[in-house]
C-alpha positions as CSV (number, residue, x, y, z in Angstrom):
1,X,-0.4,5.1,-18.9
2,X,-1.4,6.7,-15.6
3,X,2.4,8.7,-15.1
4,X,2.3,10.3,-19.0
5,X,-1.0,11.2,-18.8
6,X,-0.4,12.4,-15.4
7,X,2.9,14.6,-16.3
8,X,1.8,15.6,-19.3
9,X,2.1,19.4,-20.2
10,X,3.9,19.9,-16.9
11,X,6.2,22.6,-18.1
12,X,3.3,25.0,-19.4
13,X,1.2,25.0,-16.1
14,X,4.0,24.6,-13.5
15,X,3.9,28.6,-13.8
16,X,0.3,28.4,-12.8
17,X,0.1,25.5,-10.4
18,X,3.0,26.8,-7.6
19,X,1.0,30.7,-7.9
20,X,-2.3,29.3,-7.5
21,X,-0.7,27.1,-4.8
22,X,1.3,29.8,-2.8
23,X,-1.7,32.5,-3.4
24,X,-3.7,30.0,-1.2
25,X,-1.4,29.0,1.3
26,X,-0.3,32.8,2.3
27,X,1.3,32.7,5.9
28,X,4.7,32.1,5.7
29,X,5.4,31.8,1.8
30,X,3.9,35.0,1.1
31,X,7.7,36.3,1.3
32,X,8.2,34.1,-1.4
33,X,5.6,35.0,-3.9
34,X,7.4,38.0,-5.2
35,X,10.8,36.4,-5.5
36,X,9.4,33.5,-7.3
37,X,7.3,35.6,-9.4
38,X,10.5,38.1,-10.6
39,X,12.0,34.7,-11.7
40,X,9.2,33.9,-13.7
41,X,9.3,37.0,-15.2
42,X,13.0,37.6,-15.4
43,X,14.8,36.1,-18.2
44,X,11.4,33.8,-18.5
45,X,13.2,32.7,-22.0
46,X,16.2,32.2,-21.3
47,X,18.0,28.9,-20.8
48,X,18.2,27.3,-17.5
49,X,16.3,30.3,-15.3
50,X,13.8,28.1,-14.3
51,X,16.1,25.8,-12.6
52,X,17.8,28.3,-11.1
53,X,15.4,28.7,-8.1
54,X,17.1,28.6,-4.4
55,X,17.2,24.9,-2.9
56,X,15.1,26.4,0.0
57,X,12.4,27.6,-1.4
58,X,11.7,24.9,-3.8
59,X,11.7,22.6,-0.6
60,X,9.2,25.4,1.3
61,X,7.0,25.0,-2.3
62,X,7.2,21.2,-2.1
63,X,6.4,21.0,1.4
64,X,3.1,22.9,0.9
65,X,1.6,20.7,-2.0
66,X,-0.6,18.1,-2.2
67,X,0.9,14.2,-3.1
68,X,0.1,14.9,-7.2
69,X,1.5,18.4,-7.1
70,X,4.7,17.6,-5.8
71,X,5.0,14.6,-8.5
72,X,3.9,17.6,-11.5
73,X,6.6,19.7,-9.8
74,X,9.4,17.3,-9.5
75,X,8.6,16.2,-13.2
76,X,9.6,19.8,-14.4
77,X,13.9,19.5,-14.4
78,X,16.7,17.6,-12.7
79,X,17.6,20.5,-10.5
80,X,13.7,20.6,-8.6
81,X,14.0,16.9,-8.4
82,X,17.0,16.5,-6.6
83,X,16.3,20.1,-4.4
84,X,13.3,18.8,-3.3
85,X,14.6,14.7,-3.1
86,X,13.7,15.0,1.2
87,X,11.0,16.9,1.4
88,X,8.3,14.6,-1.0
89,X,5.2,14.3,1.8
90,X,3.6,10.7,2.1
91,X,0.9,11.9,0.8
92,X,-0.2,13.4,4.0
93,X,0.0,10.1,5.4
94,X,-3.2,8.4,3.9
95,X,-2.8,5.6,1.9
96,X,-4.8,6.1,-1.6
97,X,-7.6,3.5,-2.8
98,X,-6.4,1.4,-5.7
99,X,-9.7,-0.4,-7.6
100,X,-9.8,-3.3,-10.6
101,X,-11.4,-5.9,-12.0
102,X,-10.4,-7.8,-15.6
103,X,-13.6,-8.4,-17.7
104,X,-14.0,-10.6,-20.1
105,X,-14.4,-9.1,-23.8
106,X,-17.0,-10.4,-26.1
107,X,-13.7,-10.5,-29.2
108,X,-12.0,-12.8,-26.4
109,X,-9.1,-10.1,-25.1
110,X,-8.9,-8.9,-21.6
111,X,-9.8,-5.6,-21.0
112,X,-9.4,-3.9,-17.7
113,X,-10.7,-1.1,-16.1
114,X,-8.8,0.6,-13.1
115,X,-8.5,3.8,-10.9
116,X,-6.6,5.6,-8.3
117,X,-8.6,7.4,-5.7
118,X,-6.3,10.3,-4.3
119,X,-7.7,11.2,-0.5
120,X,-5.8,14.7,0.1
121,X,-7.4,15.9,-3.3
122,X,-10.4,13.5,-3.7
123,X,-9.9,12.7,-7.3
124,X,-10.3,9.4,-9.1
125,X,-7.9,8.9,-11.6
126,X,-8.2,5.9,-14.3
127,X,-5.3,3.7,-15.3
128,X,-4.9,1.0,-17.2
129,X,-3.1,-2.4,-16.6
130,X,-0.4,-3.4,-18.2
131,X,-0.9,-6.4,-20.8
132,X,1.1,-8.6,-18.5
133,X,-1.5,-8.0,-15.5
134,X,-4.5,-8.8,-17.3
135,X,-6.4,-11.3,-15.7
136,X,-4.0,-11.3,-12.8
137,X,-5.0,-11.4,-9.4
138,X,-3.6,-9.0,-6.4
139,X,-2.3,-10.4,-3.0
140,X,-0.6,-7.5,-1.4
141,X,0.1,-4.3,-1.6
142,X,2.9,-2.2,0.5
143,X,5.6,0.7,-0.4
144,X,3.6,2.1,-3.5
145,X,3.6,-1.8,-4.6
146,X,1.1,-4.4,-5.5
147,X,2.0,-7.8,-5.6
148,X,0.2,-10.0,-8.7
149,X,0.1,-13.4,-10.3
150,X,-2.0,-14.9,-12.5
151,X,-1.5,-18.8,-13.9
152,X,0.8,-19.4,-16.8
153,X,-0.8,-20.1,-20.0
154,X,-1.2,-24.1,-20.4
155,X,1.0,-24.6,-16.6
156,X,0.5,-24.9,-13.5
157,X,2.9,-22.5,-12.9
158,X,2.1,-19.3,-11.4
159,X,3.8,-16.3,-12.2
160,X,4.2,-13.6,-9.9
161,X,4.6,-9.5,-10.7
162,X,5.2,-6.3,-8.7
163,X,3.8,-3.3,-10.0
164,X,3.6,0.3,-9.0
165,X,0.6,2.3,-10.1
166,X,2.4,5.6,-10.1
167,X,5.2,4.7,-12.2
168,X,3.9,2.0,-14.2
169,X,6.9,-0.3,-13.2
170,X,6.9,-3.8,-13.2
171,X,9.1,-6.3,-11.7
172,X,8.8,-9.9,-12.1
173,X,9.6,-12.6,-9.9
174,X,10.2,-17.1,-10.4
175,X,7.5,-19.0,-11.2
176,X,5.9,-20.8,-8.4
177,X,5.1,-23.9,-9.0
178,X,1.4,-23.9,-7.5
179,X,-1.0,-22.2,-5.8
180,X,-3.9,-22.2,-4.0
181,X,-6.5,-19.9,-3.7
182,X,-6.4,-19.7,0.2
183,X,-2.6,-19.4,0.6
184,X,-1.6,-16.4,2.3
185,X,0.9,-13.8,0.8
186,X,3.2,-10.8,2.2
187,X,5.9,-9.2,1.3
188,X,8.6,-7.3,4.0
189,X,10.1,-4.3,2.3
190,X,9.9,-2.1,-1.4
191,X,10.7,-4.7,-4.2
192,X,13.4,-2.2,-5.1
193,X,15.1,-2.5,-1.7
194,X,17.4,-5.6,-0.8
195,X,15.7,-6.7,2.2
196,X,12.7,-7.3,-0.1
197,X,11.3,-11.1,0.6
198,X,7.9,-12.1,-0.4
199,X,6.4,-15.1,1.8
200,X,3.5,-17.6,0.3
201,X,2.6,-19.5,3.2
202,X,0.1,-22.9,2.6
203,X,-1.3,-25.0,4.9
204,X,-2.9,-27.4,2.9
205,X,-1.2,-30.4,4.8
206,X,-3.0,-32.1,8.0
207,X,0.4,-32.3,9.6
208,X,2.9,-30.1,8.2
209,X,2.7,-26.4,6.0
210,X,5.0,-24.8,3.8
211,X,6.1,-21.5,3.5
212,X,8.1,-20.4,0.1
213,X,10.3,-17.2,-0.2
214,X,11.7,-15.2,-2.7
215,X,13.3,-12.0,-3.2
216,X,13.4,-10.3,-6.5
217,X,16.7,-11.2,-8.6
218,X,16.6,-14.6,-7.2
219,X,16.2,-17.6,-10.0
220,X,13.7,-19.7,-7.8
221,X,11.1,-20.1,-5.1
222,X,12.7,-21.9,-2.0
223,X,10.3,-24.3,0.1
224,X,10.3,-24.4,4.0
225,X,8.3,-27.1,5.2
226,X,7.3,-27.3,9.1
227,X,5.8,-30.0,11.0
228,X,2.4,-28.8,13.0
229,X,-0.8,-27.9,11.5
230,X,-2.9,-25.1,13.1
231,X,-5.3,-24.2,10.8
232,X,-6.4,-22.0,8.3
233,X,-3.6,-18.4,8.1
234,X,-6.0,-15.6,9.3
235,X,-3.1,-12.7,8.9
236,X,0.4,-12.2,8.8
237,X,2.6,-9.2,9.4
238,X,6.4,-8.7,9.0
239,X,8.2,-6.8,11.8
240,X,12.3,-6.8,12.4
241,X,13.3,-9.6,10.0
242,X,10.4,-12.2,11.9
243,X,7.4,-13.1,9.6
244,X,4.3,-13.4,12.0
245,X,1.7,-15.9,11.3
246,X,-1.8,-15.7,13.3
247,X,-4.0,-19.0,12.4
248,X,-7.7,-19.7,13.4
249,X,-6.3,-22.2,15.8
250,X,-5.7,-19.5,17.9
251,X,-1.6,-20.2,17.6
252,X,0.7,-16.8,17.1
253,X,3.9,-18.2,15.2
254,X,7.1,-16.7,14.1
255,X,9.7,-17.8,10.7
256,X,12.9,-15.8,11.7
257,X,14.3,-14.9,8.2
258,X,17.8,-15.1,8.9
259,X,17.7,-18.5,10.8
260,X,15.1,-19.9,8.8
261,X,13.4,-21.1,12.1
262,X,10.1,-21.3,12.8
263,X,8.6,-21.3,16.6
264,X,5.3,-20.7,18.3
265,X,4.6,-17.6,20.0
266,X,1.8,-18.3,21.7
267,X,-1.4,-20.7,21.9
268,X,-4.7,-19.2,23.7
269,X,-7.8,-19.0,22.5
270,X,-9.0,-15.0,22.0
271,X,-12.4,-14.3,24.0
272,X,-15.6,-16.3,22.2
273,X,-17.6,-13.4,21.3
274,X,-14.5,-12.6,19.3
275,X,-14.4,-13.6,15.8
276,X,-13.0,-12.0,11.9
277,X,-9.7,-11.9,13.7
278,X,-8.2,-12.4,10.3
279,X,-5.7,-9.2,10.3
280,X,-2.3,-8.7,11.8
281,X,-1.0,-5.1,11.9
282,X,2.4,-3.9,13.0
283,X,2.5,-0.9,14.3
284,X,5.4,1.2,16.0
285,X,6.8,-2.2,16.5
286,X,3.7,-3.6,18.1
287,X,1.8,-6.6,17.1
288,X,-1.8,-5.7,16.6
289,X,-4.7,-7.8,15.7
290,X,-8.4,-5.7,15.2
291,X,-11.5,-7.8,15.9
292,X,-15.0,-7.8,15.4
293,X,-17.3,-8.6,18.2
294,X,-20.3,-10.3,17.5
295,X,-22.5,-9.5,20.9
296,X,-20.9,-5.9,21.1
297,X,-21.0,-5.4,17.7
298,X,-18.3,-3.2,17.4
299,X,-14.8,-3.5,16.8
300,X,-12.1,-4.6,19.4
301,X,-7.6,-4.1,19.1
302,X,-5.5,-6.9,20.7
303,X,-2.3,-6.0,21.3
304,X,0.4,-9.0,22.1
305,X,2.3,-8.6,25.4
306,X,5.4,-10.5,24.6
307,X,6.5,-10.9,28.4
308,X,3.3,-12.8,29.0
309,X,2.8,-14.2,25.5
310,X,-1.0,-13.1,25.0
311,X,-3.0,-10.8,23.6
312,X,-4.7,-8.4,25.5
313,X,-7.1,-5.4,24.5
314,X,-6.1,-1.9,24.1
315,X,-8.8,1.3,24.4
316,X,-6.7,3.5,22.4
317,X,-4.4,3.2,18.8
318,X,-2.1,6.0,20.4
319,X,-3.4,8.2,17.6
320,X,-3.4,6.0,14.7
321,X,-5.8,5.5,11.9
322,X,-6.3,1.9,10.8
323,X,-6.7,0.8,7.6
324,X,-8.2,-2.8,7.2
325,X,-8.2,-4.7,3.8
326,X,-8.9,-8.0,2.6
327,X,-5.5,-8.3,1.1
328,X,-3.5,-5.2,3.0
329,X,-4.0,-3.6,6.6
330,X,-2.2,-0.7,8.0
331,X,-1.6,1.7,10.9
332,X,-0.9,5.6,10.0
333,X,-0.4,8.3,12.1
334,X,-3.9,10.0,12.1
335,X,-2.7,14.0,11.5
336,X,-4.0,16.5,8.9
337,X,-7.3,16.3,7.9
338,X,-7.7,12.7,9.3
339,X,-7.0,13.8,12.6
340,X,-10.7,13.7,13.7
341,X,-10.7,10.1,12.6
342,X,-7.5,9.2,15.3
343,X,-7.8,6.1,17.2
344,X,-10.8,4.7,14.1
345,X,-11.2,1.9,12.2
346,X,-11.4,2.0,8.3
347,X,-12.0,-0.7,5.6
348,X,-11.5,-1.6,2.3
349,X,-14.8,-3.5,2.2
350,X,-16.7,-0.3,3.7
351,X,-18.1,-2.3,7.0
352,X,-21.0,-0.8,8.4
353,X,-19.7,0.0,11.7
354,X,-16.2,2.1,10.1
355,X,-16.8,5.3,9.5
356,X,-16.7,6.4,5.1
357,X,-14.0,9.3,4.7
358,X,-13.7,7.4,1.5
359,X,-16.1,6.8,-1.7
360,X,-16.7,2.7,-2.8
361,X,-15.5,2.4,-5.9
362,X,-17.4,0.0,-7.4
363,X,-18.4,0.9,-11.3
364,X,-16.6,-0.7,-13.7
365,X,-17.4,1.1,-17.9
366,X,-20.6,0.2,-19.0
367,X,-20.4,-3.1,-17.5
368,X,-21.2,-1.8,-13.8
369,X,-19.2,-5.1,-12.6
370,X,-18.0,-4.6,-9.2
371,X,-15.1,-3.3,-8.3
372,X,-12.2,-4.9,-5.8
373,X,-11.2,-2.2,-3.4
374,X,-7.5,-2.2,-2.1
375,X,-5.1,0.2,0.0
376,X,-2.0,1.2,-1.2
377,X,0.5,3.3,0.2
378,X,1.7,6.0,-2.4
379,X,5.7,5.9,-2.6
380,X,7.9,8.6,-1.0
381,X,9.8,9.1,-4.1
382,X,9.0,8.7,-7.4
């Protein structure tokens, strides 16, 4: 599993790590070396001196390391855990890139090959799935979560999983009763919090479409069904309790989770030289929808003016770094070592025109099958 092997031997290096660490940050922890450094030395074998270090400067230590580090570091005793609780970076505010694909063994058992790709540190770490995920399929991913399913055995039934790479948790939701393969799914908060509600929405019907929710904890799936068909869902995005729908009809609609209405937004066509408008990002508690354009050939942001109910286009991302994905887009801010990439475009299927601060991952063992390529958003506490 990816958390023992990636905790393991934490309490005979953590010496090493935070020196190496602090030696190469200088500035304002150098105060600190020599204070840390008597407390390694001072009473090293004694009980509890190594959890005896002040709240402060465990925070100051924290602050300084990279997303892994701070995980190693937290993993060493209850009192570093809960002293540095607040100060756990987002992982410098990247999202990592999570890669799989399930092959089919030759002794007829799944075997699947996965990896982590850190950004701040540019490692690849391998994983393995969990037999429960094998052959499973991912739909979304947000919060340090990826949303599975794969098809009951001898059902129709499909089940549906969360699972977080970093801690190997999984947390399983109803059966749905079916699925297609173009139905779109999202989920609106951390399957841990309460306001968690994943949405499969279908529009299969030439007059009406469905869309099902379910929160974990709950026994069943429960149906919505809405007169109107609009076409085929090109993205969806959840932003203050409202589900946001974009289909290729050009129609913006809206299912209000508390009220369990739904309503259209707005229906006008985007420009014709438009087209893969197939994302909808919130960001900052804006509505954004990046574009490809085909006689431009490069890539266009809408933004949806809610007095005039439109979308119009915007120069500039106010900074932000966007992150497009076949399954998951995001917005984040674009600081650090990303900040020469502010106001870009990145994708998960490495388009041409985006610029690569990330590698493809795309081996998979000695089979050299493809790889599918997803953001994910590392948690801000493990």
């Amino acid at each position: 599993m990816f958390c023992a092997s990636f905790c393991r031997s934490i309490h005979s290096s953590i010496k090493k790590l935070i020196l190496f660490r602090i030696c190469k940050m200088g500035g304002l922890l150098s105060t600190f070396c020599m204070m840390i450094k008597h407390l390694f030395h001072k009473d090293a074998h004694a009980s509890g001196s190594w959890s005896d270090l002040p709240a402060d400067i465990v925070i100051t230590i924290v602050e300084h390391l990279h997303y892994s580090d701070q995980i190693r570091f937290r993993a060493v005793c209850k009192s570093w855990r809960a002293s540095s609780a607040n100060a756990v970076k987002f992982a410098d505010k990247l999202p990592w890139l999570f890669a799989y694909s399930t092959l089919y063994r030759f002794n007829n058992r799944f075997s699947s090959f996965c990896y982590l790709y850190e950004p701040c540190h540019r490692q690849k770490h391998t994983i393995e799935l969990k037999q429960a995920l094998l052959g499973a399929r991912v739909h979304a991913s947000q919060y340090g979560w990826l949303l599975f399913s794969k098809q009951a055995t001898l059902s129709l039934h499909y089940l549906f999983m969360f699972y977080s790479p970093f801690t190997g948790k999984i947390i399983e939701l109803p059966a749905l009763e079916s699925m297609y393969f173009h139905d779109r799914i999202l989920f609106s908060a951390s399957p841990t919090s309460p306001e968690c509600v994943v949405f499969v929405v279908r529009t299969y019907h030439p007059e009406e479409f469905r869309i099902s929710t379910c929160s974990p904890g709950d026994r069943a799936w429960t149906m919505h069904l809405f007169d109107g068909f609009h076409g085929s869902i090109d993205g969806m995005a959840f932003m203050d309790g409202v589900l946001y729908c974009s289909f290729s009809q050009s129609v913006l609609g809206a299912f209000e989770v508390a009220t369990k209405v739904w309503r259209i937004c707005q229906h006008n066509p985007v420009p014709r030289s438009i087209s893969s408008c197939n994302r909808l990002i919130e960001s900052d508690g804006k509505l954004l929808m990046p574009c490809y354009d085909d006689v431009q050939f490069r890539w266009r942001v809408l933004s949806f003016d809610w007095s005039q109910k439109k979308w119009f286009e915007i120069e500039s991302l106010g900074g932000k770094l966007l992150f497009l994905g076949c399954t998951t887009s995001m917005a984040v801010p674009a600081v650090g070592e990303a900040s020469e990439f502010a106001n870009k475009i990145l994708s998960d299927c490495f388009h041409p025109s985006c610029p690569q601060i990330y590698p493809e991952i795309n081996e998979c063992g000695e089979y050299g099958w493809l790889m599918t390529n997803i953001w994910i958003q590392p948690p801000e506490q493990i």
